[in-house]
C-alpha positions in Angstrom: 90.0 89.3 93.1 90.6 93.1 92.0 93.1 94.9 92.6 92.4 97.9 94.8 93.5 102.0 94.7 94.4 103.9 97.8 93.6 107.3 96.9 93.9 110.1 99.4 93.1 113.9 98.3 96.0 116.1 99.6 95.1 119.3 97.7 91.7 121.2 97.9 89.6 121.4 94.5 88.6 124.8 95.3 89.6 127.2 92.0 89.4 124.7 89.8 86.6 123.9 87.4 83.3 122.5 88.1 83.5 119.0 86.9 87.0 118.5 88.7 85.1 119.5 91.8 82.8 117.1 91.1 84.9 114.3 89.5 86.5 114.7 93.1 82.9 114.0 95.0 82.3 111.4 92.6 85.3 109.1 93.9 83.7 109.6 97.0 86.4 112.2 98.7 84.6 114.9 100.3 87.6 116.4 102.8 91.0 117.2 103.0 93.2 113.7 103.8 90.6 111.4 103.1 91.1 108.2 101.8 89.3 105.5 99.8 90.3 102.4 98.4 88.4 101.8 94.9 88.9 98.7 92.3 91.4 99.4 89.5 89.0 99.6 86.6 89.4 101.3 83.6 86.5 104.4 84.8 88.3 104.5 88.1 91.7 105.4 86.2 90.5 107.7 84.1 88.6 109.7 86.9 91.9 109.6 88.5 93.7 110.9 85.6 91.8 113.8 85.2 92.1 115.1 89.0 95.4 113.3 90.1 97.2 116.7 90.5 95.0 117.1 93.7 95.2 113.0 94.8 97.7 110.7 96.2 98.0 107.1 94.7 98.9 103.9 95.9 98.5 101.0 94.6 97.6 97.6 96.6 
């Protein structure tokens, strides 16, 4: 079984560059204080990585 990420975005991607904006969409967050949980794969952390000044993490 994988092991899962919480992620919750607690800071808005506005003013920040386009692929950040999108990086965000494409973990699936779309408002404020949303959460997800996602696998913990390799493509997973790095899309993390480059937006985790506007994200939460937890790990499950």
């Amino acid at each position: 079984m994988a092991k899962k990420i919480r992620v919750t975005l607690v800071k808005s991607p506005i003013g920040y560059e386009k692929s950040q904006k999108a990086t965000v969409r494409a973990l699936g967050l779309t408002k404020m204080s949303q959460s997800i949980e996602k696998d913990d794969t390799p493509a997973v952390r790095g899309m993390i990585a480059k937006v985790a000044h506007l994200l939460e993490i937890s790990e499950e």
